[in-house]
Backbone as CSV, one residue per row, in Angstrom:
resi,resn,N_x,N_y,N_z,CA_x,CA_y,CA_z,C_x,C_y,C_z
1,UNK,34.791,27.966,54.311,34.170,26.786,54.894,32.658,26.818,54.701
2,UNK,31.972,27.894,55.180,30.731,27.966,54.818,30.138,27.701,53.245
3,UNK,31.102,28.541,52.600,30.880,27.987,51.119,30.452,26.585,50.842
4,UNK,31.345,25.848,51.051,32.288,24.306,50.917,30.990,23.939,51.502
5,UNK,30.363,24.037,52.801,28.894,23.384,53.423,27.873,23.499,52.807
6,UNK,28.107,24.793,51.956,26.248,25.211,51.861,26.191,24.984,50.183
7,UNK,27.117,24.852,49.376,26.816,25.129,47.660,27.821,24.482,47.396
8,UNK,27.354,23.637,46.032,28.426,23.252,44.810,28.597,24.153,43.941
9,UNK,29.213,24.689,43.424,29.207,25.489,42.166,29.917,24.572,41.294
10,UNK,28.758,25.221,39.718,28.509,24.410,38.695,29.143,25.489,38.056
11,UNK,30.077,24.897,36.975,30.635,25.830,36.009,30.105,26.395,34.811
12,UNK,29.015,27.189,34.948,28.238,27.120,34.110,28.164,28.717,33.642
13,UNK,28.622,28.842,32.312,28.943,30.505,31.828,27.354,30.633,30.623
14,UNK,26.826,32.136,31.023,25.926,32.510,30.808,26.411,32.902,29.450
15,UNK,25.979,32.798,28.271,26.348,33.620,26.970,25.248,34.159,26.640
16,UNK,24.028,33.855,26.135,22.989,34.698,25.966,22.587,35.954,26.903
17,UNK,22.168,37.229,26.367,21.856,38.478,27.316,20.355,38.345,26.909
18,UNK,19.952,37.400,26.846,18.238,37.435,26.746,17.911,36.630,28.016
19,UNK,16.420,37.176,27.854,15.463,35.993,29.480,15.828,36.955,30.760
20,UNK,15.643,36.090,31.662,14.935,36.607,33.219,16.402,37.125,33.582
21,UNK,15.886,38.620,34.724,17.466,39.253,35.199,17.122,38.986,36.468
22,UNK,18.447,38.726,37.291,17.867,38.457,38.798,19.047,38.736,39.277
23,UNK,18.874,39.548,40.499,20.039,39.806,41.433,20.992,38.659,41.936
24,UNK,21.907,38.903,42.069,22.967,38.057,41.968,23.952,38.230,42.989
25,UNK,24.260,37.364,44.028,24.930,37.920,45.432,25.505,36.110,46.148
26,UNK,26.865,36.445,46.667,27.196,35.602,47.866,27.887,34.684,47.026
27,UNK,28.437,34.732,46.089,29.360,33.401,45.514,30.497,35.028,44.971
28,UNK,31.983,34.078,45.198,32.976,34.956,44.700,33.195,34.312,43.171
29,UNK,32.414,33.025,42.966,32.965,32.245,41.938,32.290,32.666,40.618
30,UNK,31.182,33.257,40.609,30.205,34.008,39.857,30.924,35.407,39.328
31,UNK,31.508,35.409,38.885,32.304,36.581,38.252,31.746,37.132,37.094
32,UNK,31.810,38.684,37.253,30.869,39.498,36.340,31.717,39.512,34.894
33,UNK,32.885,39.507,35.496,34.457,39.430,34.203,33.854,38.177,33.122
34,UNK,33.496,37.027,33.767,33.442,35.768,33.095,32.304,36.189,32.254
35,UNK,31.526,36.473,32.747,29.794,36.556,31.660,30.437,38.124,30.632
36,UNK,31.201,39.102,31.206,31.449,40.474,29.862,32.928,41.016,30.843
37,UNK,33.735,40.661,29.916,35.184,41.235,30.210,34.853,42.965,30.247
38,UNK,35.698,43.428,31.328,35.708,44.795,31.960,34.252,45.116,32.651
39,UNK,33.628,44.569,32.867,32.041,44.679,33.832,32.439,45.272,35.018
40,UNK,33.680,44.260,35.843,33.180,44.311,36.946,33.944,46.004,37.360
41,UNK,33.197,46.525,38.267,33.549,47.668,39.017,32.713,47.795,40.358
42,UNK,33.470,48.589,41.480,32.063,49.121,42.374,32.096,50.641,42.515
43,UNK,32.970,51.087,41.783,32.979,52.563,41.290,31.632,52.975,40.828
44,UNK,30.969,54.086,41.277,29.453,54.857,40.705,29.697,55.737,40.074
45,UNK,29.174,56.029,39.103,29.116,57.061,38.330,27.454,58.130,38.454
46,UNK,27.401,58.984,38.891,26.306,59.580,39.126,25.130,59.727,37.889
47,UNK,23.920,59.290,37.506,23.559,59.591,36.379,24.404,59.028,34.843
48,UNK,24.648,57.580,35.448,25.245,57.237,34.281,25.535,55.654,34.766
49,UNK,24.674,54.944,33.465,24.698,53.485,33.871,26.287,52.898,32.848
50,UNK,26.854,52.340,33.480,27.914,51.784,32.789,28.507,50.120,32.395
51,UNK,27.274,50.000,33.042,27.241,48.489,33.354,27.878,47.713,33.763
52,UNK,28.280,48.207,34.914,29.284,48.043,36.096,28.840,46.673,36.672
53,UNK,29.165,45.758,37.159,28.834,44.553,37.883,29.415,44.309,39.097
54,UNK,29.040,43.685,40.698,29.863,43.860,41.403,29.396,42.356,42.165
55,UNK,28.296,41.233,41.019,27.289,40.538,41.673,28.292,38.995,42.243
56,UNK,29.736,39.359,42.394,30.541,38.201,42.999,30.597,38.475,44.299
57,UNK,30.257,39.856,44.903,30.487,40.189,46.347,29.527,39.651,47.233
58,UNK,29.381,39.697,48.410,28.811,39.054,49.531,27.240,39.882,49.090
59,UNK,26.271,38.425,50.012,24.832,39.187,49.959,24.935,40.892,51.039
60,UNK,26.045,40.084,52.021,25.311,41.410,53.527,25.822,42.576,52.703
61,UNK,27.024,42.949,51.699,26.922,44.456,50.815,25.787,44.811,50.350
62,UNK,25.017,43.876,49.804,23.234,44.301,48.962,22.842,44.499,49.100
63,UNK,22.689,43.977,50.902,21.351,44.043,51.701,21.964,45.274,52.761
64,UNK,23.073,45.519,52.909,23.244,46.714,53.824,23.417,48.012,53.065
65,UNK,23.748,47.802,51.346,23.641,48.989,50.480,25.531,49.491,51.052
66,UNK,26.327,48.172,50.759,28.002,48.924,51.355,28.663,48.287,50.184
67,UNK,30.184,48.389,50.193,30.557,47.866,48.812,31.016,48.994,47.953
68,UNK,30.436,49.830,47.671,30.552,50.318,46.310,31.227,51.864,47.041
69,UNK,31.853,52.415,46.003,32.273,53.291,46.201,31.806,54.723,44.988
70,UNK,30.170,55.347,45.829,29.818,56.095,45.705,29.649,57.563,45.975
71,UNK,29.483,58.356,44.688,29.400,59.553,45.138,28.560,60.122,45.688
72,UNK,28.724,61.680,46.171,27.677,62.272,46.867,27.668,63.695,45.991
73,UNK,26.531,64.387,46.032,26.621,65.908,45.268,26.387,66.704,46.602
74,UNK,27.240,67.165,47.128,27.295,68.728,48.026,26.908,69.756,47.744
75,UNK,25.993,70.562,48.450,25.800,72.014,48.636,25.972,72.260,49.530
76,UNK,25.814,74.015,48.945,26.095,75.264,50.040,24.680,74.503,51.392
77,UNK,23.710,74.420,50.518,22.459,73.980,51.685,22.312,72.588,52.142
78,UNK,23.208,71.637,51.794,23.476,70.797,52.276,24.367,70.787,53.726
79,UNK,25.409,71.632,53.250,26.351,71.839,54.462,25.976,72.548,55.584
80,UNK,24.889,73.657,55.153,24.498,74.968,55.928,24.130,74.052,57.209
81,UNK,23.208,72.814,57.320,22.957,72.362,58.407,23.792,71.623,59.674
82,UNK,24.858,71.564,58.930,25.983,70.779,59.861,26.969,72.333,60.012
83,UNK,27.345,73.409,60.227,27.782,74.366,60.622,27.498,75.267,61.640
84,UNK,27.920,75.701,62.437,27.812,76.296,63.979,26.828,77.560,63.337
85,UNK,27.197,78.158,62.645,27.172,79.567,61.826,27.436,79.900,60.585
86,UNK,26.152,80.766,59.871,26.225,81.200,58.521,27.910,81.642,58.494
87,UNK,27.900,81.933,59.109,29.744,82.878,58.778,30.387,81.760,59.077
88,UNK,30.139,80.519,59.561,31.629,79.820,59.113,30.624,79.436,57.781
89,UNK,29.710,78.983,58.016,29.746,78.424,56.566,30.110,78.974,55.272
90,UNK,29.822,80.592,55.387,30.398,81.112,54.283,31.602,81.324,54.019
91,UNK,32.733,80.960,55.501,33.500,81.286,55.224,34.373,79.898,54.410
92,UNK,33.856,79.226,54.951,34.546,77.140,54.409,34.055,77.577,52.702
93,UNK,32.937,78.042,52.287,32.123,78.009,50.844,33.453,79.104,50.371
94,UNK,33.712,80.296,50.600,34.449,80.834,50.072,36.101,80.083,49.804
95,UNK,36.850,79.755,51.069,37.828,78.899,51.343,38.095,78.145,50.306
96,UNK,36.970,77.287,49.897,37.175,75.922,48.976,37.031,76.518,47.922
97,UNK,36.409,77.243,47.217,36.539,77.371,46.017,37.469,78.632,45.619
98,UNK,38.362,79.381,46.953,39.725,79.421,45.840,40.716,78.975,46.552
99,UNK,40.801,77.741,47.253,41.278,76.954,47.097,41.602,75.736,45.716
100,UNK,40.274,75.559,44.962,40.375,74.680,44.224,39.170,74.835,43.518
101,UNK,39.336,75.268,42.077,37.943,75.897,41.508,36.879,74.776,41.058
102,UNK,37.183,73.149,41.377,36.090,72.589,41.772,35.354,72.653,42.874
103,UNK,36.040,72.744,43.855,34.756,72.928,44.906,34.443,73.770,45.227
104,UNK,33.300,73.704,44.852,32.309,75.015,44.202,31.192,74.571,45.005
105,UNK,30.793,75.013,45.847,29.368,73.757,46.761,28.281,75.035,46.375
106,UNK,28.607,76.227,45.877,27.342,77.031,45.282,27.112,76.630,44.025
107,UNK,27.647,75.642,43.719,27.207,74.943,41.860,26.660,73.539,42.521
108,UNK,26.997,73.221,43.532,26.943,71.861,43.539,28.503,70.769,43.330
109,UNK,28.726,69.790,44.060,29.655,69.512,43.882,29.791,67.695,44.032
110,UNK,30.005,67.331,43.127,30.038,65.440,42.943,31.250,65.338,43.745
111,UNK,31.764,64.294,44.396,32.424,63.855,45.485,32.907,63.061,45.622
112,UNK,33.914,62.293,45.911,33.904,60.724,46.353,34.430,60.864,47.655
113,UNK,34.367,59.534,48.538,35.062,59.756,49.945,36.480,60.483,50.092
114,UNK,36.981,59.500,49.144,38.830,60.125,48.913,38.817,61.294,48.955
115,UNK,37.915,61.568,47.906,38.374,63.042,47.373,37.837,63.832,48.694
116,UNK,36.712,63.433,49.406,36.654,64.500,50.673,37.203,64.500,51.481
117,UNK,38.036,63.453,52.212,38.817,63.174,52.842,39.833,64.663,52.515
118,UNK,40.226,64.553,51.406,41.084,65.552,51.071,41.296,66.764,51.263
119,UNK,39.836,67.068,51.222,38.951,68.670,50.859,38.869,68.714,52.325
120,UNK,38.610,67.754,53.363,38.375,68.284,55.212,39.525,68.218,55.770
121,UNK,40.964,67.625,54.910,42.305,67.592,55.937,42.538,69.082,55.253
122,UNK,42.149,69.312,53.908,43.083,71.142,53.478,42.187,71.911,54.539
123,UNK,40.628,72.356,54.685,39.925,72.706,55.778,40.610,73.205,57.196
124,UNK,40.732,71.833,57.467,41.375,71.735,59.048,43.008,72.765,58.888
125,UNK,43.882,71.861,57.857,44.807,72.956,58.437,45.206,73.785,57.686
126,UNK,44.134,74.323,57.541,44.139,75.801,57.219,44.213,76.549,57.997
127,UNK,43.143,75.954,59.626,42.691,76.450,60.422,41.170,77.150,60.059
128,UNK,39.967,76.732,59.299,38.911,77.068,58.848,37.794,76.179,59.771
129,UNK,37.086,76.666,60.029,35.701,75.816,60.705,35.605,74.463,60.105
130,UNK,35.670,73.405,61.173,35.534,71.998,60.440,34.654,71.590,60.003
131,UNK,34.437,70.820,58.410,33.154,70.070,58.000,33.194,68.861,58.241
132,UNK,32.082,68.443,58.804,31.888,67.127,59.247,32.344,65.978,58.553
133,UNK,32.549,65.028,59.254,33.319,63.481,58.017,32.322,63.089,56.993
134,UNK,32.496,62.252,56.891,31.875,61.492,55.535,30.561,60.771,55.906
135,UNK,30.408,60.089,56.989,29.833,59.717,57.524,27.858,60.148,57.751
136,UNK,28.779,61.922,58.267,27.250,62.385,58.287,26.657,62.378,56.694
137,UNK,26.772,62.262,55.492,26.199,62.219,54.303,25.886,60.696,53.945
138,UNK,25.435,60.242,54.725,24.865,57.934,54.727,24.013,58.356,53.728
139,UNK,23.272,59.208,54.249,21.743,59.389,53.552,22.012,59.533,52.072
140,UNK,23.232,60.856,51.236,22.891,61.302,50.716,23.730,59.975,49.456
141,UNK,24.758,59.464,50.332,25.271,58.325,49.345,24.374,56.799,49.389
142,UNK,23.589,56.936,50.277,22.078,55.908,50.013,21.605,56.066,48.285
143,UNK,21.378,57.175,48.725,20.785,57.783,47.457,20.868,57.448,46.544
144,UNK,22.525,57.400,45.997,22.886,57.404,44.934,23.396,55.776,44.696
145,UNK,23.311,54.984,45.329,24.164,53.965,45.574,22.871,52.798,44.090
146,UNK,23.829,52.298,43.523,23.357,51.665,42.199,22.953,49.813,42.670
147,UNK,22.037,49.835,42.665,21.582,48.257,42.427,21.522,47.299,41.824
148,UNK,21.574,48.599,40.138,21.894,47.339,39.091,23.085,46.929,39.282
149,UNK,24.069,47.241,39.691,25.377,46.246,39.788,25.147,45.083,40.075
150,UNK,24.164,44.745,40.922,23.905,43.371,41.669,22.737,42.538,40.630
151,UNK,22.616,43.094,39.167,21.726,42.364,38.714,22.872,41.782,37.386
152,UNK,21.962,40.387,37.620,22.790,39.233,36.513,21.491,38.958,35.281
153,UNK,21.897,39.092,33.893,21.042,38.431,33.110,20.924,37.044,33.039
154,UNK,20.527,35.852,33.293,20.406,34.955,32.936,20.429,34.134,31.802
155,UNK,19.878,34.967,30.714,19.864,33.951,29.415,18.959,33.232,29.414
156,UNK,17.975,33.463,28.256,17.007,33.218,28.026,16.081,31.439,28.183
157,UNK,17.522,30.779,28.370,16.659,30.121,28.665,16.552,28.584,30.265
158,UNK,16.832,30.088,31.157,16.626,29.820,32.502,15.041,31.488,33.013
159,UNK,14.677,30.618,33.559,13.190,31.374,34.103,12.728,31.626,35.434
160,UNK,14.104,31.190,36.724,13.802,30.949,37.698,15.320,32.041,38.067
161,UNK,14.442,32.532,39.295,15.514,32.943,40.225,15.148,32.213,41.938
162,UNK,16.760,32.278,42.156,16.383,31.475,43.520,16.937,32.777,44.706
163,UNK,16.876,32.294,45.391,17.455,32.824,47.012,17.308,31.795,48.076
164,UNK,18.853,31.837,48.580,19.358,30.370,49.419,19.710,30.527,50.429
165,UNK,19.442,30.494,51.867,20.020,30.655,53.226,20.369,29.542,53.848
166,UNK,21.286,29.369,54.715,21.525,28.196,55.814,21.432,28.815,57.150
167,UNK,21.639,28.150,58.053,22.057,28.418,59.787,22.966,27.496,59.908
168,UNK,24.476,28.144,60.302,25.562,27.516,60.470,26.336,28.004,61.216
169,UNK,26.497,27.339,62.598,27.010,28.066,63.713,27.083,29.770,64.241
170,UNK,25.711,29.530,63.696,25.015,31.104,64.372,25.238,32.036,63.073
171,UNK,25.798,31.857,62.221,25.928,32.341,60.978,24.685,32.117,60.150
172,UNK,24.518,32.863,59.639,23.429,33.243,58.336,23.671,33.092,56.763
173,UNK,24.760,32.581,56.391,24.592,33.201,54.611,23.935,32.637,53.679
174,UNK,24.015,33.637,52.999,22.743,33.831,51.846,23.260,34.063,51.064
175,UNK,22.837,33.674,49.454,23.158,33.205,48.113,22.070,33.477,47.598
176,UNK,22.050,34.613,46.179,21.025,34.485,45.225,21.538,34.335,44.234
177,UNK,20.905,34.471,43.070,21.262,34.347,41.636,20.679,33.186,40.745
178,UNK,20.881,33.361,39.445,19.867,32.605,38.174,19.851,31.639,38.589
179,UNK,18.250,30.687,38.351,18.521,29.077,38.521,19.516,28.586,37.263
180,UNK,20.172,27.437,37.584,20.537,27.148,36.642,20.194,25.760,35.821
181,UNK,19.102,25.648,36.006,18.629,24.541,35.251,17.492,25.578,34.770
182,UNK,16.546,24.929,33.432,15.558,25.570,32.580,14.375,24.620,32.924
183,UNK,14.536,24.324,34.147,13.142,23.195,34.788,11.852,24.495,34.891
184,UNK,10.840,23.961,34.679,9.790,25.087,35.225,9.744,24.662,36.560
185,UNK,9.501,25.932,37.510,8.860,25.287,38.867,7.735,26.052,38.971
186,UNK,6.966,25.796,40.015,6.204,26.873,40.548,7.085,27.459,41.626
187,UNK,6.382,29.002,42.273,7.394,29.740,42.545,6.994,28.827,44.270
188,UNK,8.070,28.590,44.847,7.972,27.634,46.136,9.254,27.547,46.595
189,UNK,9.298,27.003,47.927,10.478,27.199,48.450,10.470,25.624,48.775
190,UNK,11.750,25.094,49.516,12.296,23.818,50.172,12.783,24.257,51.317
191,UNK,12.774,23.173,52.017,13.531,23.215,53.343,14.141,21.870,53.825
192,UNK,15.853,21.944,54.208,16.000,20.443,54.513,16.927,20.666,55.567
193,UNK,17.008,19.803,56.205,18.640,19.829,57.379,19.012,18.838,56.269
194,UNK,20.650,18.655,56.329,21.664,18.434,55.489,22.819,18.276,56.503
195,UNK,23.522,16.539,56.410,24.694,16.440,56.914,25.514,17.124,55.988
196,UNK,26.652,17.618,56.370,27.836,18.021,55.591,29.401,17.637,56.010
197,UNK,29.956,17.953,55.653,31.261,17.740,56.092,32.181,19.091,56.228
198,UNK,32.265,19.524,57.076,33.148,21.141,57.134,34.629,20.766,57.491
199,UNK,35.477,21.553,57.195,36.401,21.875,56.594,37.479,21.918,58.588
200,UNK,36.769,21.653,59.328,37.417,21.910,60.869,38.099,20.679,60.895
201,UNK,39.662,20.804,61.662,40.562,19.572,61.967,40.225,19.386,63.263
202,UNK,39.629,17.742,63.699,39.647,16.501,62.489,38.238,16.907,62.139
203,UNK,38.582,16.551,60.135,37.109,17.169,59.757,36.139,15.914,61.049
204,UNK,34.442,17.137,60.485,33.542,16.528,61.613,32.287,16.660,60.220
205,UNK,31.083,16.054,60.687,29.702,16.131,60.122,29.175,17.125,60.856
206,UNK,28.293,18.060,60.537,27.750,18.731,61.113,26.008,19.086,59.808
207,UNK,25.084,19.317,60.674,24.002,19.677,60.213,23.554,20.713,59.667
208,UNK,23.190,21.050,58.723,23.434,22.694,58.511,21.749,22.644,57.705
209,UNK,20.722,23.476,58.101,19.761,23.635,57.624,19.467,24.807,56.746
210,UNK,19.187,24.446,54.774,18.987,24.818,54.243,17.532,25.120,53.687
211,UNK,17.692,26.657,52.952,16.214,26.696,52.873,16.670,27.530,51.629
212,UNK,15.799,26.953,50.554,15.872,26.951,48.848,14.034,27.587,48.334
213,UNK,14.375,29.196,47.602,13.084,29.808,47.127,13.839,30.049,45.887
214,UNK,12.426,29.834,44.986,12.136,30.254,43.742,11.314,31.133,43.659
215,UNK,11.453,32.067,42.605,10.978,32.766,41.753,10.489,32.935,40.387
216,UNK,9.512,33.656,39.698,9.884,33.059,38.079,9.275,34.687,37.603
217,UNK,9.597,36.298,37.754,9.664,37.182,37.300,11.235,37.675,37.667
218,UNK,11.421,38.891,36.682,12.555,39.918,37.158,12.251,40.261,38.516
219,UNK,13.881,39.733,38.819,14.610,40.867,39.772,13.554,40.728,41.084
220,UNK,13.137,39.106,41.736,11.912,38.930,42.094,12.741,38.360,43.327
221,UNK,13.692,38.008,43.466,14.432,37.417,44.733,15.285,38.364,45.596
222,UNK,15.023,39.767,46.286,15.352,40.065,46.728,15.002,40.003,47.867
223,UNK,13.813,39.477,48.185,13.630,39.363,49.764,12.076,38.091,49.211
224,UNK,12.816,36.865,48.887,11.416,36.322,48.975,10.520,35.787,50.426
225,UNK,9.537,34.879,50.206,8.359,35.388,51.107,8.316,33.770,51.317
226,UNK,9.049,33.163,52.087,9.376,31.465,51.971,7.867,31.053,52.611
227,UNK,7.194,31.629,53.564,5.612,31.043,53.672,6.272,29.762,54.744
228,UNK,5.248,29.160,54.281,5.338,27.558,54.672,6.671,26.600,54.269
229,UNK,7.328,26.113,54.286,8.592,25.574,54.148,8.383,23.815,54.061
230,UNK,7.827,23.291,52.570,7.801,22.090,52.362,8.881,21.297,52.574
231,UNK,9.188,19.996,53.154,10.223,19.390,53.588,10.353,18.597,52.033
232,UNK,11.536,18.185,51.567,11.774,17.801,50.220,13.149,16.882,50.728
233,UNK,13.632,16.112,50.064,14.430,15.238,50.006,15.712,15.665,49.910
234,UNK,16.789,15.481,50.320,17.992,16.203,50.764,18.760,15.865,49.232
235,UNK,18.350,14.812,47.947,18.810,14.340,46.861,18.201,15.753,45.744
236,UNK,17.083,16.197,46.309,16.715,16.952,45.309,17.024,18.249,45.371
237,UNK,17.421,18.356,46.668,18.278,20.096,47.182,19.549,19.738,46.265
238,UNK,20.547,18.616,46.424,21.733,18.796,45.684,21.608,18.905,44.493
239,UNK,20.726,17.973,43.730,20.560,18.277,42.649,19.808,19.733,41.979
240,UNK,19.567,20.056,42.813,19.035,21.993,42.575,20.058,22.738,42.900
241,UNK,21.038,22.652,43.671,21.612,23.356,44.051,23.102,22.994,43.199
242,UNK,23.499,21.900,42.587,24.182,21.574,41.534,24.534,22.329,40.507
243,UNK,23.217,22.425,40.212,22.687,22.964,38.862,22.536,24.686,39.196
244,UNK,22.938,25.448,40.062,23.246,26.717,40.295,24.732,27.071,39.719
245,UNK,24.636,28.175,38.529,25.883,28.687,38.412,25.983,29.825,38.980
């Protein structure tokens, strides 16, 4: 429903990999498949770009850094701090690796949730000192967590990136990605209230206030800086917002 209120989507497939790259978030209809068959993933690969795409998923994954399913690299001195005692810890470090001659946390050890999940249920009933969930390592899968997934090339000959919010029954969403018209703008934002028609039985009108920023460098709409909020004509939001693929 929110969709249906706040955006038209324009069917508009990117073929050129030249021109402006801009993060790309909040439409499911924007598919990374459509612009390069096998792109899309949210699988990470540590130290290795694969050109994974994931830019059909929601903005709040981008902006909260969730979504993807990243690894973590473990150590012995990573763990040492979450353990009661050197002796359990040495004893879990010994445990796991002959248990299973990857986990090796004195080499270092790449990870995924699954796979630890795995490695703390053999732990437990073994009966070995417990290592903490997954949870306590936010930080270390921050880390690693890939951004370019969320970036779209545009094609050379679009020059604008936007970023689009409404307020809609206490709801927030937000939409970025390539302009899709090759208009120059200056970099500026709009602001309009907008009747709509939502999708509730018996449909109703309701007001939904949109607010439309441009950009015109890379990868420049991740948190733009809307300033002052010029009031513009509710004909020229659709027609901008039309013209968004």
């Amino acid at each position: 429903m929110l969709l249906e209120a706040f955006i038209s989507v324009w069917p508009f497939l990117i073929q050129s990999s030249l021109g402006i790259e801009c993060y790309t978030c909040g439409l499911e209809e924007i598919d990374p498949e459509i612009h390069k068959i096998g792109s899309y993933s949210v699988r990470v690969e540590m130290g290795k770009d694969l050109g994974h795409k994931m830019y059909n998923h929601s903005c709040y994954e981008m902006e909260t850094k969730t979504g993807q399913n990243v690894p973590i690299k473990l150590t012995t001195i990573d763990l040492e701090d979450q353990m009661a005692s050197v002796e359990d810890l040495q004893e879990v470090v010994n445990f796991l690796k002959a248990a299973n001659s990857e986990w090796d946390l004195e080499k270092g050890l790449v990870i995924y949730e699954n796979e630890y999940a795995v490695m703390r249920e053999r732990v437990r009933t073994s009966s070995k000192p417990e290592i903490p969930d997954w949870a306590t390592w936010e930080l270390l899968r921050l880390k690693n967590y890939d951004m370019r997934m969320w970036i779209q090339e545009c094609g050379e000959e679009i020059q604008h990136c936007y970023e689009a919010w409404g307020d809609f029954k206490e709801q927030l969403p937000n939409f970025r990605g390539c302009s899709g018209t090759s208009y120059v703008y200056d970099n500026q934002c709009f602001k309009e209230t907008q009747a709509v028609t939502v999708s509730d039985l018996p449909p109703q009108s309701v007001d939904v206030v949109v607010n439309l920023c441009y950009c015109g460098q890379d990868l420049c709409n991740l948190n733009i800086n809307s300033g002052e909020l010029p009031t513009v004509s509710a004909l020229l939001i659709g027609l901008v917002i039309l013209g968004m693929n």
